[in-house]
N, C-alpha and C positions, 0 to 999 in steps of 0.2 A: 227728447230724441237726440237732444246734441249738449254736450258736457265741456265746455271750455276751463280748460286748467292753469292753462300760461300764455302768452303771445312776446314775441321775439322784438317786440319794439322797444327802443331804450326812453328812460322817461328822465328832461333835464332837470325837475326840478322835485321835492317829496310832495306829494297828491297830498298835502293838507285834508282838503275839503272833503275828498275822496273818504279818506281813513277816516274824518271826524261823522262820515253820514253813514259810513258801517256802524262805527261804534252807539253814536246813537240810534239805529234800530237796533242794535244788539241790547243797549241798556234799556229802551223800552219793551222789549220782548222778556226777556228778565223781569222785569218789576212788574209784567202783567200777567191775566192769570191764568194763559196758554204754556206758560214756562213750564208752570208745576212747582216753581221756586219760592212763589209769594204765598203764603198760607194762610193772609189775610181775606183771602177769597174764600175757603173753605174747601171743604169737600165733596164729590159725588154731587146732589141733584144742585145745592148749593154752587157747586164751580161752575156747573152748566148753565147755570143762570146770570151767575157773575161773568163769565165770558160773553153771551148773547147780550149783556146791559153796555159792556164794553167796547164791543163793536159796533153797536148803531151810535153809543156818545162818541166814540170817538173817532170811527168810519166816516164814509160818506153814502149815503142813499141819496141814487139817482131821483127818486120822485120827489127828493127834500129840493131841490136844486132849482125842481122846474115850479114846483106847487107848495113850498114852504115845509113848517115842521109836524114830522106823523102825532097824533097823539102816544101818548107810550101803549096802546091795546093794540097799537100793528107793527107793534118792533119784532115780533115771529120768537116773541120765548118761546121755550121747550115748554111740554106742557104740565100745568101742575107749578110753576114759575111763580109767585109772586109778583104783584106790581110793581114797578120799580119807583122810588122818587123822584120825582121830574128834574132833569139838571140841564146846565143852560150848554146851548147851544146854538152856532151859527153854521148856517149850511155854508157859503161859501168859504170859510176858515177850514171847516171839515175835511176840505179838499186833501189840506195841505196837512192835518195829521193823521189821516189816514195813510200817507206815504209811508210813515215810521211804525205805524202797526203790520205789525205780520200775524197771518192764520195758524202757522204752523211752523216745527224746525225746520220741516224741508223746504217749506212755503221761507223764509227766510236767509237760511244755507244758499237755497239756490239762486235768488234776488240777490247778496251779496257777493255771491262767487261772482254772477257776471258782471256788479259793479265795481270789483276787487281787478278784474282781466282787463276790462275794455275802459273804465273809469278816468285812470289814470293817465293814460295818457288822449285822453279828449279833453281833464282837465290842464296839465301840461301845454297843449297846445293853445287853449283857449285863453288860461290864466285865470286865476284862484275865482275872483270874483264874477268875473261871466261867467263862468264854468256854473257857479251857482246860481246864479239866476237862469242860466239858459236849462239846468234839472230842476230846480221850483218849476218854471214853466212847459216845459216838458209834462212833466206830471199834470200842471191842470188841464192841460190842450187836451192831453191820452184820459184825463177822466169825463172830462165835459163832452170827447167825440163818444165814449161810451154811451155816459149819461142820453144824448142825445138820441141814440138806438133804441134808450130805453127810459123812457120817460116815467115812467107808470111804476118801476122797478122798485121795492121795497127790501131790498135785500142790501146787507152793507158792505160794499166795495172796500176792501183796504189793500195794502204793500204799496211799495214803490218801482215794483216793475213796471206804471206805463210810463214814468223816469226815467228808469236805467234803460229803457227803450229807446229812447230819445238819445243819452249817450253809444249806444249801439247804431243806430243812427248815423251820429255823428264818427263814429270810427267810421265806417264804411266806405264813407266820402272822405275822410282827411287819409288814410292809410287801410286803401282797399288790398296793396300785397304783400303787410306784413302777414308772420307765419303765425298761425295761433294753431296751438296743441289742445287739442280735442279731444273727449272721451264719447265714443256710440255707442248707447246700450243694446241697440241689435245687431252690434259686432263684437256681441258679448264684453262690452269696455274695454274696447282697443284701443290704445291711444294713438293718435293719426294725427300729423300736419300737416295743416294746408295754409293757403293762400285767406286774409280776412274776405273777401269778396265769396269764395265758397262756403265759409263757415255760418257768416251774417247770412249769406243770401238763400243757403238752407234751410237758416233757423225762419227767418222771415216770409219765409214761402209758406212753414208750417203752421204761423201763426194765422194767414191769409187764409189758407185752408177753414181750418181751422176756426176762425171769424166766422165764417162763411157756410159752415154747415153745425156749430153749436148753436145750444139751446138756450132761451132764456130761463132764469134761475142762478140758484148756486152753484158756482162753478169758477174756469180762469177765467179772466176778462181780455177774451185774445182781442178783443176790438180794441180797446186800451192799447197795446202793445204794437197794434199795426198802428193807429195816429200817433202815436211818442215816438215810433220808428221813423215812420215819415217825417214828421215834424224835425226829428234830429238831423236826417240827410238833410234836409231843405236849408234849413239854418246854418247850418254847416258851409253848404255850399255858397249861401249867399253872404257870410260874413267872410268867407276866404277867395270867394272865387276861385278860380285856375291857377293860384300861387304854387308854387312848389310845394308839395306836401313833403315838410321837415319830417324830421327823424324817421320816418320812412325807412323798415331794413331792408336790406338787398333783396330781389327776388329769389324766390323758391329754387333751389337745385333740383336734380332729381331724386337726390338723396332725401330732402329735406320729407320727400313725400312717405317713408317709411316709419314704422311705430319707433 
């Protein structure tokens, strides 16, 4: 529902961490067998198989979390699937590679764009190394508050959106009125600026929403997305307090509000 393409804030130093956690989902999306790139996986009922074995190894399943590991006859293959060979795995390490798996191009496109806009400068502000640890953490906070919803849950959670949640977050509270250019699809993708407090605080309503009247199953994981949100303002707030929020761009003119 909301399309962020740029934001007007200057950033002093190059988002190393930033660039290096795109890239690396981008290079495991590639070498995995949602790409369509790797042929080692095969084809047709083959790929379908190979993808479903890939997401429970290397996802996370909430009910692994609370009650240990499924046998492989409830990983949910497609049907007609062979057994797959048992391979090793640790549910809480799973946490943290399921961040770098993505479902889909757009399931990935989209989780990169917003940690491509708002990334950069949270880590900027934060500096290289908490920057990183404070999106590690983020991410297991946004999976474990899921998990917790859903205990029982055999389905396998992956991306790094409730991460880059955590970094939206954390923008919100350091630079609520820089200007971020926005694309709305029910304004047929107009591009519009606003102020980051409108933008965050839209998208995060929707995700609240959202939480709050989906279903269990396959699907987004908007409860992820509202505890890594929260979690990012909170953190934010409390490692900076009331300091002057730096690099901060000027306020919105009236112009600024036009495509």
């Amino acid at each position: 529902m909301v399309i962020p393409v740029y934001d007007a804030n200057p950033v002093r130093r190059t988002p190393v961490v930033t660039y290096a956690l795109i890239a690396l989902c981008t290079v495991v999306f590639l070498l995995g067998p949602i790409s369509g790139f790797n042929p080692s996986y095969g084809k047709g009922d083959q790929l379908q198989c190979a993808q479903a074995v890939y997401f429970a190894h290397w996802g996370v399943i909430p009910g692994e979390l609370f009650h240990g590991r499924l046998p492989l006859d409830r990983l949910g293959l497609p049907a007609g699937c062979p057994a797959p060979q048992a391979f090793a795995k640790t549910a809480v390490l799973s946490v943290l590679t399921a961040m770098f798996v993505h479902g889909s191009w757009l399931h990935l496109i989209g989780n990169m764009l917003f940690l491509y806009v708002f990334g950069d400068n949270v880590e900027s502000r934060m500096g290289r190394f908490r920057y990183l640890v404070f999106f590690v953490a983020a991410g297991y906070l946004a999976t474990y508050g899921f998990a917790l919803a859903n205990t029982d849950s055999t389905q396998s959670l992956v991306g790094a959106s409730g991460a880059i949640s955590g970094a939206l977050g954390a923008y919100l509270y350091l630079y609520p009125r820089a200007r971020v250019t926005s694309l709305f699809p029910f304004l047929f993708f107009l591009p519009l600026r606003f102020p980051a407090w409108m933008v965050l605080g839209f998208w995060f309503a929707l995700q609240w929403l959202a939480a709050r009247t989906s279903q269990s199953g396959p699907g987004v994981a908007y409860l992820a997305h509202v505890v890594g949100f929260v979690f990012g303002f909170l953190a934010a707030s409390v490692c900076f307090g009331r300091s002057p929020k730096l690099e901060t761009a000027p306020r919105a003119t009236q112009g600024d509000l036009q495509p």
